[in-house]
N, C-alpha and C positions, 0 to 999 in steps of 0.2 A: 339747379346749377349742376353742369358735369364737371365732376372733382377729377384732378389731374393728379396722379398719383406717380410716385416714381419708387422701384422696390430694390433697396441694394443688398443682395447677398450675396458670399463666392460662392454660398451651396446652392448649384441652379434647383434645387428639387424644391428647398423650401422658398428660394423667389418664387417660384412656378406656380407650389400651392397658395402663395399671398396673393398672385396676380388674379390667379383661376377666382379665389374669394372676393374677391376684389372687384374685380369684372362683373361678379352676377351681383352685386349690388350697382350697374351703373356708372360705376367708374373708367375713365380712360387711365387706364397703366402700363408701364414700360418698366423694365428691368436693367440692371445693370451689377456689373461682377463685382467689382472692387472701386474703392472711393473715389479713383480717377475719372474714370468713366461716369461713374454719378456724377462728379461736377463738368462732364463735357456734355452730359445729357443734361442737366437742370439749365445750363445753359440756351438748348435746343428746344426741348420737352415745355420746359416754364411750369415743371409741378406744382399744383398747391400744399401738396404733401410728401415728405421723406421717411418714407419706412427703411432705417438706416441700422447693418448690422454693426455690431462694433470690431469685432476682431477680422479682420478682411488683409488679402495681403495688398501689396504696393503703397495704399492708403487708407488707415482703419477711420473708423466712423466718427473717432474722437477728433480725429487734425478734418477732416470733412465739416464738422460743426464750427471749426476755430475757423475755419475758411470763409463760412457760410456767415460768420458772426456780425459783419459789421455791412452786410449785403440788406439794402433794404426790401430786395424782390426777394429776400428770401424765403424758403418755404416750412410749413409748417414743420416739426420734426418727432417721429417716434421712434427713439433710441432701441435695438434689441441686441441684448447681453447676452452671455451665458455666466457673466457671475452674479452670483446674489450679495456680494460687499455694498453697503451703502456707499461708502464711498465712489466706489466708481458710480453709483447710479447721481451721486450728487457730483461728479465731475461733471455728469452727461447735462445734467440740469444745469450747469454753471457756464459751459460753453454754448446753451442758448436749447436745448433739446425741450421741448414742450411736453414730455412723456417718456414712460421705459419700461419694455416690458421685460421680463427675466425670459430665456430659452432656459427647456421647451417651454412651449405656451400655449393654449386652445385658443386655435386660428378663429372660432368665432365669438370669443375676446378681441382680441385683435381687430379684427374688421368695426366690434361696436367701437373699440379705443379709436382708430381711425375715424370712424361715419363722429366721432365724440367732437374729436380734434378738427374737423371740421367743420363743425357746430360754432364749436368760439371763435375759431379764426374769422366765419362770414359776421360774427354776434361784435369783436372788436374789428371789423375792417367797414363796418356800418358807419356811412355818415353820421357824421355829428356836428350840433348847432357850435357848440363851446369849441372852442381852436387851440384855445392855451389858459393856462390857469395860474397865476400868480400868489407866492403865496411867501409874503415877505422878498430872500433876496432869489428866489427857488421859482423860476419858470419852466412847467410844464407845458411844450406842446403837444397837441394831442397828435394831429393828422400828421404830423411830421416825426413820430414816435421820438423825441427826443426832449433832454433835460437840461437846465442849463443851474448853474449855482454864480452870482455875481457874475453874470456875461459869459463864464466859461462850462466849455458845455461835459456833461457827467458819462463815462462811459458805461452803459449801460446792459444787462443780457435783454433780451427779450423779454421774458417774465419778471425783472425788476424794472421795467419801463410798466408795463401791464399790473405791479403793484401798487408802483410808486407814483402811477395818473388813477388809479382810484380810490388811495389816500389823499392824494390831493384836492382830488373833484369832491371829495366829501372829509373838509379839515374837521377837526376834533371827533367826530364822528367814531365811535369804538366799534372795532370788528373784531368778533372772536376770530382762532384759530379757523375753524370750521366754516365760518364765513367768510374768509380770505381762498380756503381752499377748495371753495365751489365756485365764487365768485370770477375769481383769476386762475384756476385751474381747469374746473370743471369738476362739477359733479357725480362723473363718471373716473375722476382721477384716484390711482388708488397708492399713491404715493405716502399719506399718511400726512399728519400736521408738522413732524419735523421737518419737512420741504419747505412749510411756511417759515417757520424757526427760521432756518437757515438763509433763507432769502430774506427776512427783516433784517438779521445780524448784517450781512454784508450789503445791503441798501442804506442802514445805521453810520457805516463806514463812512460812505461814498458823499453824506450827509453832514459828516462829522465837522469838514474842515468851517464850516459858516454855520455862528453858533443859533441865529434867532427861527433857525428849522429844525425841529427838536422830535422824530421818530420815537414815541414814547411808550412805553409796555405800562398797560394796567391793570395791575397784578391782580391774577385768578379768571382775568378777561380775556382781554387780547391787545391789541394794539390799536394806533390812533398817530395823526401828523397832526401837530399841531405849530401856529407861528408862537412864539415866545416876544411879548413885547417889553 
């Protein structure tokens, strides 16, 4: 498959050198200055991938992802910073960002994080027998990425949809830290297990209001969805 790429920086030098990377592995890519223009190109283009910087002027990277967020054709996303704060790197992951790399960075990082990020997307964009998974008042469908709790439907980022349908497809099932963050990450991700942390906590949330679905930590393990009957 030819991966469509779409590379937003204002520094034309370093879209330039992603494109140039980019290209010799096979990819179609297009450039674009600032967030506007990325979402008039994703538009046009139909990327499978956004190599998205964050501080950009007219429209930075972060209102680019809140835009992108509830788009089902949306495309996959690797966030590039120059600050190293976790927090903004768990902003990036919270508005839907699939990955993030700190500037500077070694471009041929980059390109494996990319060829990575394209790995999972075709690995969960793969047909599947199972369509939706019921589990007490808590339906997950799958091919329609979406959740529903007593009829009404849960809003979601991307990677707690991508959690929260492989806790489900496998109830009581315990997954360490480490096998949530290869599994729904990728094993190429190098975010660390507090991304997992932090995506249970607010999947836990979103789960709270309806009591017989119970996101439960088993201490020294990991985690597990179980029904409570």
């Amino acid at each position: 498959m030819e991966w469509r790429v779409l590379v937003t920086d204002d520094e034309q030098s370093i879209a330039g050198a992603i494109a140039y990377a980019l290209t010799r592995e096979g990819m179609q890519v297009e450039t674009a200055g600032d967030g506007e223009e990325a979402l008039r190109k994703i538009d046009a283009f139909k990327p499978h991938l956004l190599v998205l910087d964050v501080m950009m002027p007219k429209m930075d990277g972060y209102e680019v992802c809140r835009r992108l967020l509830q788009r089902e054709d949306a495309p996959g996303i690797l966030l590039l910073t120059v600050k190293n704060d976790i927090i903004d790197k768990v902003l990036g992951l919270e508005l839907g960002a699939d990955d993030y790399m700190t500037k500077p960075f070694d471009l041929r990082e980059l390109v494996a994080r990319v060829k990575a990020l394209g790995r999972r997307l075709a690995k969960n964009a793969a047909p599947t027998a199972v369509k939706s998974v019921e589990l007490g008042p808590l339906e997950v469908r799958l091919q329609e990425r979406m959740a529903q709790l007593s009829g009404r439907e849960i809003e979601l980022t991307p990677k707690e949809f991508d959690l929260l349908a492989l806790l489900a497809t496998h109830p009581n099932q315990v997954y360490t830290r480490e096998d949530l963050l290869e599994l729904v990450w990728g094993m190429d991700y190098a975010g660390g297990t507090r991304t997992v942390d932090i995506h249970i906590q607010r999947l836990r949330k979103k789960l709270e209001p309806v009591g017989p679905v119970l996101l439960q930590t088993v201490y020294g393990i990991g985690y597990k969805l179980i029904e409570v009957k």
